[in-house]
N, C-alpha and C positions, 0 to 999 in steps of 0.2 A: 131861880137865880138869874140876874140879870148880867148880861158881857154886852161891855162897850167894844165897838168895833176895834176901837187897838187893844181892849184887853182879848178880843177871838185873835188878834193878830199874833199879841203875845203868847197864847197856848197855840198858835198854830206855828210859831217860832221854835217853841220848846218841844214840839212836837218833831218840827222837823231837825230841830239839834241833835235832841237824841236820837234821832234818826240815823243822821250824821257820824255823833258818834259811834254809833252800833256799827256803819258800814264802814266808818278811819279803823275802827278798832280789828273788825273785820278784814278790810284791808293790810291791815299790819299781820295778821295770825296768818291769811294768807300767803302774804312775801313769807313768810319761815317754811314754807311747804317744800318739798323737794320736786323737780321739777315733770317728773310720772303724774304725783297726785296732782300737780296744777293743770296740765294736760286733759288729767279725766275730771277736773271741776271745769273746765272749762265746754267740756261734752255735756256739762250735767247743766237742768232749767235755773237761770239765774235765781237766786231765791235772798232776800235779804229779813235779816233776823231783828227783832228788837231785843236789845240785853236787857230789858225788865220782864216782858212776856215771855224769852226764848221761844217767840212762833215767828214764822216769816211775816217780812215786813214787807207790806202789798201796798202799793200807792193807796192812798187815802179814795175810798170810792165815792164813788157821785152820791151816791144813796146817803150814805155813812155823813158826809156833809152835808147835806140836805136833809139829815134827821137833826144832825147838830143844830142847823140854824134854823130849823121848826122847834128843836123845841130852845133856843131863843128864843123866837119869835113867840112862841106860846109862854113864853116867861118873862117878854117884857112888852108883847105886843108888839114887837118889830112891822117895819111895813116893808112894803115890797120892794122899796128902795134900796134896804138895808140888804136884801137879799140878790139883789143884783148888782149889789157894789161887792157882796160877799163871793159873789158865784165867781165875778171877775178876776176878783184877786187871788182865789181859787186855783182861777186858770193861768195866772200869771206865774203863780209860787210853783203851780201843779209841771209847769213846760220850764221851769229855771232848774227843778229839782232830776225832771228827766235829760235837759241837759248838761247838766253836772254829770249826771247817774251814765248817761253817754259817754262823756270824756274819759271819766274816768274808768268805764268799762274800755275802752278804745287805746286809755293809757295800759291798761292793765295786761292787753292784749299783745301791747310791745312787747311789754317788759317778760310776758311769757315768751314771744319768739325770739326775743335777745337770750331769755337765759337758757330754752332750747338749743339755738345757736350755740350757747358755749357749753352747754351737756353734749350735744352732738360732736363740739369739738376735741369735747373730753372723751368723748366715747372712742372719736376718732386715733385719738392719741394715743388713748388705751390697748386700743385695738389693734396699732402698729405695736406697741409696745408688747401686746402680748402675740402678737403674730413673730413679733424678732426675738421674744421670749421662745413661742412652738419652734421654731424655725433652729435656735441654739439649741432647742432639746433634740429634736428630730436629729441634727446635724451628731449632736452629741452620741444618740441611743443607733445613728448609722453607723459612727464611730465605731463605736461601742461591739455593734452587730459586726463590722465588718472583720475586727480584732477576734473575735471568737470564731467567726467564718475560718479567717485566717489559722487560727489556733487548731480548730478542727480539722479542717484541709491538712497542717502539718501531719498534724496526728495521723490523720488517716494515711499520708502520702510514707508518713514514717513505718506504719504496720503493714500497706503495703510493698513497701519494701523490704522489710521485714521476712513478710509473707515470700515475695518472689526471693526472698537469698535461700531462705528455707525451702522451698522449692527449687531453685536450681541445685542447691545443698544436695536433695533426697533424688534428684535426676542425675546429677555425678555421680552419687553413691551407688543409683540404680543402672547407672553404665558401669560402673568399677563393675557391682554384684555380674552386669551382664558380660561383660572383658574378661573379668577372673574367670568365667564359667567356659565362656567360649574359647579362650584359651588352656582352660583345663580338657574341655571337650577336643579340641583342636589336637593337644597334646597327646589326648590318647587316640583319635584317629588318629595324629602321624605315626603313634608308637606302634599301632594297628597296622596301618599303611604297609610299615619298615618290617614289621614281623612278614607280612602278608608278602611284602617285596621280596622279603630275603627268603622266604618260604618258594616263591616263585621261582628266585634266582636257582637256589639248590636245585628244584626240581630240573631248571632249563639247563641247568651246568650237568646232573644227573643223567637228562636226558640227550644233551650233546654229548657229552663222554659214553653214553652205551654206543650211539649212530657212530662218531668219531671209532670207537672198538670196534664196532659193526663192520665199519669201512676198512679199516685198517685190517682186518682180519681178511675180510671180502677180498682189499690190495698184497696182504702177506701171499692168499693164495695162488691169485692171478699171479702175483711174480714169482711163489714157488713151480707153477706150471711151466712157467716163461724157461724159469733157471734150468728146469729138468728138458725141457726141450731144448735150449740150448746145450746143457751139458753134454748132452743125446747128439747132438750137432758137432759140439767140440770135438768128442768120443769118437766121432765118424771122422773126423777130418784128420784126428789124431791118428788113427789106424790108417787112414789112407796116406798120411805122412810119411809114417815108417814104413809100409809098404813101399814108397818112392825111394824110400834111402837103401833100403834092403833091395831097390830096383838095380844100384852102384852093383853089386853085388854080383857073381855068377846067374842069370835068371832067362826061365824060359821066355824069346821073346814073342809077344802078344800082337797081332794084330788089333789094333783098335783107332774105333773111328776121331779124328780129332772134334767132333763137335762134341762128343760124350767126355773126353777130357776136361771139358767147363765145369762139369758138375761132377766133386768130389765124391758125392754117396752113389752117382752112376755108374761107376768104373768096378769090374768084377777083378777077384779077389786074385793077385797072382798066385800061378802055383811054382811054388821053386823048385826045382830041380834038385836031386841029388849032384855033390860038389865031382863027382867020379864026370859026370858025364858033360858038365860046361865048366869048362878052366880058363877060358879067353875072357877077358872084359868087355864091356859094354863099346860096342863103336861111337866114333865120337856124334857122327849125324845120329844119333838115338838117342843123344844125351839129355836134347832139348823136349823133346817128345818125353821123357822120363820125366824132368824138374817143373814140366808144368803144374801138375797135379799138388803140387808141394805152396807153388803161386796161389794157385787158385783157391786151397784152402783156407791161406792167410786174409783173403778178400774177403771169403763166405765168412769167417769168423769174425773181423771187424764189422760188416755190414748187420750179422745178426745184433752183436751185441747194441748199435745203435737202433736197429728195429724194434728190439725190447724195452726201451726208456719210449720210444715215439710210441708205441702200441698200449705201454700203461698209462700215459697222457692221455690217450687217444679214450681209453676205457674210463677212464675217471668221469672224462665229459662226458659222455654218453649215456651211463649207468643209469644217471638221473631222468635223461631225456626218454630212453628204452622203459624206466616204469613208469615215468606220465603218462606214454604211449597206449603202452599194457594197459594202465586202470582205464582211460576212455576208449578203448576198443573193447574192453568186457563189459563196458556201462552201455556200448552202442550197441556190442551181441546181444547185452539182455533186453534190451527195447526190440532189437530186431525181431530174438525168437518171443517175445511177448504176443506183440502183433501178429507174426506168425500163428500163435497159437488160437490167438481169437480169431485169425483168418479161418483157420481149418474147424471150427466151432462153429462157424458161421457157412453152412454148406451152398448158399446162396449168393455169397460174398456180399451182404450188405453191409458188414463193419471194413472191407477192404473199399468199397464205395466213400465210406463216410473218410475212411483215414485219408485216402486219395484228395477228396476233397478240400479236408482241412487243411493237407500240403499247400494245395493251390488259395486257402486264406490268408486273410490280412495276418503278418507274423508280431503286430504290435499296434498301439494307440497312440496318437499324438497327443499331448499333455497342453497345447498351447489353450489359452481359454477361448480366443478369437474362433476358433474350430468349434465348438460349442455352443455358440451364441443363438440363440432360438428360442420357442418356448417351452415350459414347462410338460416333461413326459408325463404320461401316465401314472401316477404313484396310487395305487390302491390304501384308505387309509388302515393303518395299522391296526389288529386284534388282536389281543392278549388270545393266547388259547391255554397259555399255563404258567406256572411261576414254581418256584424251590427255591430253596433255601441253604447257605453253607455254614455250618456251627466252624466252632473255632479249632476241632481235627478236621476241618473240610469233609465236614460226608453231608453229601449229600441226601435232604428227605425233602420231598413234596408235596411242600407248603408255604405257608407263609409265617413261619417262626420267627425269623428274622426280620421282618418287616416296622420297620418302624415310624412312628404319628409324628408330624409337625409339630413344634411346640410355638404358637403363632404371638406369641406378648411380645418377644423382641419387633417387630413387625410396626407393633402399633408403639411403642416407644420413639421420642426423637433423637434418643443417642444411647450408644450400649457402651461396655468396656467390657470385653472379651479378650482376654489374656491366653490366643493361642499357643504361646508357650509353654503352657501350665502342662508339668506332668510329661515333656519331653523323655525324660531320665526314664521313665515307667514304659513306654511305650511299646507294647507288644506286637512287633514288624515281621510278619511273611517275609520270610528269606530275598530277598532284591534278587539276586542271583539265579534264585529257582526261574527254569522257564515254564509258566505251564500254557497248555495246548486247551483242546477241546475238549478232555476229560470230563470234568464236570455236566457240561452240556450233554454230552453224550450218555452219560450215566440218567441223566433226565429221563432221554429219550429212550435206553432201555428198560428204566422202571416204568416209563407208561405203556410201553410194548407189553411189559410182564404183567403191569396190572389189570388193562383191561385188554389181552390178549388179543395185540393188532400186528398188522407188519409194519414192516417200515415204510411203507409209503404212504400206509393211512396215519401212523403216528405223526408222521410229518407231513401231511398235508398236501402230499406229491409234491414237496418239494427240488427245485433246482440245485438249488443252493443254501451250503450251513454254513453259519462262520458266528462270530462275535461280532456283536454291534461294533465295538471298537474298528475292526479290519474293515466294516464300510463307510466306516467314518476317515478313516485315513485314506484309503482309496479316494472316494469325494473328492475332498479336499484338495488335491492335489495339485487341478488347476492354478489355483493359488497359493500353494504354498513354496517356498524358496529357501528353508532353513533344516526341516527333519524329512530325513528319509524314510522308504520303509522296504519290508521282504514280510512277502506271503507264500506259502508252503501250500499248493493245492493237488489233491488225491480225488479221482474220480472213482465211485463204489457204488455198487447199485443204483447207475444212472443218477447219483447224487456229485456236485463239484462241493468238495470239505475244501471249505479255505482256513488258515489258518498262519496268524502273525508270531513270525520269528524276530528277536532284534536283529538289525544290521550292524555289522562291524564297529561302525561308528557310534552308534547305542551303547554296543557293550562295552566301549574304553568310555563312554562320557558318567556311564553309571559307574563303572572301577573308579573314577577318578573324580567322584562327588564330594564335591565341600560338606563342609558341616552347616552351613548359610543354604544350601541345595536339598542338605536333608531333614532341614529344621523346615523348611517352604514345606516340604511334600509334607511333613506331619502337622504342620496349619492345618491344609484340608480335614483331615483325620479331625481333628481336635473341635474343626468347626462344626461339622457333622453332629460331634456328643453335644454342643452348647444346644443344639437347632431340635433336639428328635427327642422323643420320648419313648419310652418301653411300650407302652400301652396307652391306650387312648385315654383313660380317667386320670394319669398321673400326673399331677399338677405340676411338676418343675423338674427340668433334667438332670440327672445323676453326673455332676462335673468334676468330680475328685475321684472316678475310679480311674485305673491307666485303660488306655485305648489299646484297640486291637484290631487289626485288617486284617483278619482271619473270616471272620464273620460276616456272610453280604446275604445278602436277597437279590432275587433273579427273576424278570419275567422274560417271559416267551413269546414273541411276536411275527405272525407270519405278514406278508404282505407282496405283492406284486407290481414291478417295474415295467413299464413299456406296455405300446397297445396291440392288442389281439392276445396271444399265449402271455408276450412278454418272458420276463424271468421273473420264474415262480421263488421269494424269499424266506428262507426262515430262519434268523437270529434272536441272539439272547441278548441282554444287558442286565448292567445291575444300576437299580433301585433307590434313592437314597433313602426317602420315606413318601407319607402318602399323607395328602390333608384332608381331616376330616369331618371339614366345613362341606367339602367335596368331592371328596373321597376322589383326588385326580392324585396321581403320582405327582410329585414335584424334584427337582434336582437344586441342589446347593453346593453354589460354589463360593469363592473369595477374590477380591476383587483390590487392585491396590487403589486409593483415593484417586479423584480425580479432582488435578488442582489448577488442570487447565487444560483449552481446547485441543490443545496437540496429543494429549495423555488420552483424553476421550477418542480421538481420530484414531490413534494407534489400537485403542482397545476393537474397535469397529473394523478394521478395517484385518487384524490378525487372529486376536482369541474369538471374538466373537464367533468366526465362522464354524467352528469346532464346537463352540455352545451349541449353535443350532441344531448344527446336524446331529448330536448326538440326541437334541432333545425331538425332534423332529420325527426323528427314524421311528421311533418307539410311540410316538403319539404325546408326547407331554405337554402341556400347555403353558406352562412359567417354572420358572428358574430364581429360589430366593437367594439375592447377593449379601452378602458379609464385606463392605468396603473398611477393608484396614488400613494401618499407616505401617513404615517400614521397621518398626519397633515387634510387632505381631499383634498389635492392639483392634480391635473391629471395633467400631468407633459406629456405626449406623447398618439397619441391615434393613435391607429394602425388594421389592416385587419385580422381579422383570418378565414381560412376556414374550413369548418364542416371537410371535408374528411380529410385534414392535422391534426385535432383532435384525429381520430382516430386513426391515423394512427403512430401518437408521441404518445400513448398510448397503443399501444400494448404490451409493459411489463407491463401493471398495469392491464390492465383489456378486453377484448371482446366485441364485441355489439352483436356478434350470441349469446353469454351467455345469454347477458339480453333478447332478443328478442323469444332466445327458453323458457328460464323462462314464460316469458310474456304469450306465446301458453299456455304453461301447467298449468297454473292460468285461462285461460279463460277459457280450456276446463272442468278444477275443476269446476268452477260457472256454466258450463251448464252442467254438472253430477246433481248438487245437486238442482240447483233452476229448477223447471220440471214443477211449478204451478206457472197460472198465480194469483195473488193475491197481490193486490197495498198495503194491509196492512200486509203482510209477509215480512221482513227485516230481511234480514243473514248479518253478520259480516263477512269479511276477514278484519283480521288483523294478526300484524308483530311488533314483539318490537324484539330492540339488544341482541341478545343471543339466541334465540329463532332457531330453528333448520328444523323448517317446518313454513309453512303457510296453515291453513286451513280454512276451513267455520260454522260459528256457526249460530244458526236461535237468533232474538234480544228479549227482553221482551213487550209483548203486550203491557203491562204496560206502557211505556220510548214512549213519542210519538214522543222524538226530533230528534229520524230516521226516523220519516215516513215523506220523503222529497218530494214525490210527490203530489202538491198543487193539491186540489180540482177541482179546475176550468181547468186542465189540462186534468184531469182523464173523469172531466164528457163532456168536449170537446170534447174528442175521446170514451166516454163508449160507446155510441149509435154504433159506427160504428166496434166497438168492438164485440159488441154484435149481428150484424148483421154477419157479419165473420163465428163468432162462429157456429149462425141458419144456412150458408151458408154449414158451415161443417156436421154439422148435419145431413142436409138433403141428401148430397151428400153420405154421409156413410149411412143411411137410403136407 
């Protein structure tokens, strides 16, 4: 086939038309694209399509034209003219088609960043639009949140409201419940009180009306005496009266002396005369010498009768002062011949040596603390050498029955509610009234005597000194103390000093005269004891709803020794409250009011504590678990305290070498003064507030209610006493 050079022109025309069109058409399908897909065609290898082949349309290659025009050339014999006019124009068409193909890629290029630009702008748009969109929701849904906040906050502020009316509600109710009570309590103490008062009154009205009789009977006699004596007087003066007038009379006359005229009962009897043998009357100088006797009686008889009103005056006062007298000169005979008697017992006079002596001792202690100030004596630490036990008739057996375990879960809790009031009404309370003495103790110490058949110096450990832990606890103390008194009762007996704590006066009117707030306190303690202890070691929770009883204790037995070299040999009791059996240490539990600030803690530190110690000290205990209540009776926390840490938060208030040198110099007072052994000899040491010394006073024979050492005790051991004694005797002998 033969092509003239414009007819290759014109297939190279139509070639590139369609070209053309394929790339306008192309171009057109493109603009409708959205502006993502023209982005990622614009990423993608230019590629152009012909719409008859649907294959990409590639510039016309060199090759591809150069087979074209060979085989022209082979079809019309072209020459090489032909082909290099063909190559030319080739290159002509070839660089107009890529310049085209340029622009309008470089157009194409705008028109993508133009309509980027306004998708961008759109996006921008959108984008505020849906951010003022989030932004009214957010605002909306905080709205929203904050209306139900609001709503719920009501709610809740409403139930608790709610909550706290019903609560102050059941806390009124539960004051009424406690006001109604304490006022019925109240009620019947006073009704008690008034019976008890009026019970008293009778007795005092009873008992003044016998003394009143007494005296009055006592005064009838003395003035029956007075009257007969005087009548006696009258009677005489009467008679010597009429003897004077019957003197007018005919009568023999009498030489007598005028001083013996003074006194009407001196003057002897006249004898009259028969009328035969005196007929003259009385001369007149005789007359006066006759009418004196008649004077002088009327004297004698006014002067008695006022000596008798002055003389039963006189007796009234006296009466009283004559038997004071009496009782402390039979109380001072009996000390006299006491000593006496141990004088002449002692053929060597060494107990007239010692009594000598003790005269010449200190007769008291000073109580200032500055006097004390030093170090710590001697204290030997404390040994149990025995324990007993009291059931709830107080008898004593010798053991540990009564002994009761810690129950330690409150401990580890961060708050309790313990309702010491609980069971008040039930409370099974020891007589308040009762005093009791060393009986128990002493009962101890004869069942160890009887059972493993010792004397008493080996039962006790040659001991110095017995008494209750309590009475060396109050002694101690004392340095420091400013508000309770005290009276101890001590008997010296087989070389042992028995102390023992009596109330003081003022004790026994503050306990008659105890509130129902004073006797609800003391039975807290009681009550907190039952929440704290258990029966027995295995038993899981304590028995809180039976009534309480202070019948019941446990008791050990602790010897120990004060001061260095002999010192004083001690041996006291105390009670118990339970024992822990993590470590088997005795522990003490007490109650403690909150502390809700520093001054409540300074006070606790500085007055009760001192008492905590020393009791827990004496005996050897190691901690003390507290019960911190509020003033309702509720224990709210119960926590650990240790003795030593006691002390030791307490040394701005007070010392324990204080009380414990105190202590020495009281014991060694009682063994200056008591030197004789004599179980009815009773010295007094006692101490009230204000008071500046403590000393020893001997008690009234008279007052038996210090002679505390029971009979059956004394004659227990007199025999073996008394052998002792023969023993010494002989040996000095």
């Amino acid at each position: 086939m033969t092509f003239t050079k414009h007819g290759e022109r014109l297939n190279l025309m139509t070639d590139i038309a369609s070209f053309d069109e394929n790339e306008s058409d192309e171009s057109e399908s493109s603009t409708t694209e959205s502006p993502l897909e023209l982005k990622e065609n614009l990423n993608k290898p230019l590629a152009l399509t012909n719409p008859i082949v649907q294959k990409p349309l590639q510039p016309p290659p060199k090759s591809a034209l150069l087979n074209k025009a060979d085989r022209s050339d082979r079809s019309v014999s072209s020459t090489s003219d032909k082909r290099v006019s063909f190559e030319m124009d080739f290159k002509d068409r070839e660089s107009e088609i890529r310049k085209e193909y340029d622009d309008r890629l470089k157009k194409l290029k705008e028109d993508l960043e133009q309509q980027q630009k306004r998708q961008e702008a759109e996006l921008s748009a959108n984008k505020r639009q849906l951010d003022a969109a989030h932004t009214k929701q957010m605002e909306a849904a905080k709205k929203e949140l904050d209306e139900r906040l609001a709503k719920q906050r009501s709610t809740l502020e409403a139930n608790e409201r709610a909550q706290l009316d019903q609560l102050e509600k059941d806390i009124a109710n539960r004051r009424q419940i406690l006001k109604d009570r304490f006022d019925r309590e109240l009620n019947d103490d006073k009704a008690d009180y008034e019976s008890k008062l009026a019970k008293a009154r009778r007795e005092w009205k009873e008992k003044m009306s016998a003394e009143e009789a007494k005296l009055a009977a006592e005064f009838r006699e003395i003035t029956m005496k007075e009257r007969e004596t005087t009548k006696q007087r009258l009677a005489a003066t009467t008679a010597v009266v009429h003897r004077a007038e019957r003197a007018t009379s005919p009568i023999q006359i009498l030489t007598v002396d005028r001083a013996t005229v003074t006194d009407p009962l001196a003057l002897p009897a006249p004898v009259v005369s028969p009328p035969s043998i005196v007929s003259s009357p009385l001369p007149a100088k005789l007359e006066p010498i006759a009418r004196a006797p008649i004077a002088n009686a009327t004297t004698q008889t006014t002067m008695a009768t006022s000596q008798v009103d002055a003389l039963t005056a006189k007796l009234e006062a006296k009466l009283q002062d004559l038997t004071t007298a009496t009782s402390d000169l039979q109380d001072r005979m009996s000390d006299l011949g006491a000593q006496a008697r141990q004088i002449a017992a002692e053929p060597h006079g060494g107990t007239r040596h010692a009594a000598s002596k003790s005269n010449k001792g200190p007769r008291m202690c000073s109580v200032k603390a500055t006097d004390y100030d030093g170090p710590f004596p001697h204290f030997s630490a404390p040994t149990e050498i025995g324990r007993f036990s009291l059931d709830r008739n107080r008898k004593v057996t010798n053991d540990a029955s009564q002994l009761k375990y810690l129950y330690r879960a409150p401990l580890e809790e961060e708050s309790v509610a313990f309702d010491l009031s609980h069971g008040h009404k039930r409370f099974d309370e020891r007589d308040p009234f009762n005093q009791e003495t060393l009986d128990t103790f002493l009962e101890w110490i004869t069942s160890m005597a009887d059972s493993e058949r010792q004397d008493l110096k080996t039962v006790t450990h040659s001991a110095e000194f017995i008494s209750w832990r309590g009475a060396l606890t109050k002694i101690a103390s004392t340095p420091y103390e400013n508000r309770e008194g005290w009276r101890m009762a001590c008997i010296r007996y087989a070389d042992i000093i028995f102390i023992c704590e009596f109330r003081t006066n003022t004790k026994q009117q503050q306990l008659e005269s105890a509130s129902y707030r004073q006797k609800l306190m003391t039975y807290w303690g009681y009550k907190f004891e039952q929440y704290m202890t258990l029966e027995t070691a295995d038993q899981e929770k304590p028995e809180t709803d039976s009534a309480v009883n202070n019948f019941e204790q446990f008791c050990t037995v602790v010897r120990s020794r004060l001061g260095e070299g002999p010192g004083h040999r001690l041996l006291f009791a105390g009670e118990t409250d339970c024992i822990d059996p993590s470590d088997n240490a005795y522990v003490e539990l007490k109650t403690q009011r909150q502390f809700e600030n520093k001054s409540q803690k300074n006070n606790f530190y500085r007055f009760k504590a001192l008492k905590w110690w020393l009791q827990s000290f004496l005996v050897g205990i190691p901690r003390i678990v507290v019960g911190f209540r509020d003033d309702d009776g509720f224990v709210r926390q119960v926590r650990p305290m240790r003795v030593r840490e006691i002390a030791s938060n307490s040394k701005d208030h007070w010392a324990g070498a204080v009380c414990f040198n105190f202590l020495q110099s009281v014991l060694s007072l009682l063994k200056d003064r008591l030197t004789v052994n004599d179980m009815n000899a009773v010295y007094f040491l006692e101490w009230n507030p204000g008071w500046q010394n403590v000393g020893v006073k001997p008690a009234k024979k008279s007052d038996t209610r210090f002679h505390f050492l029971p009979d059956w005790f004394v004659e227990r051991f007199s025999e073996e006493t008394h052998n002792e004694a023969d023993g010494r005797l002989v040996a000095s002998c």
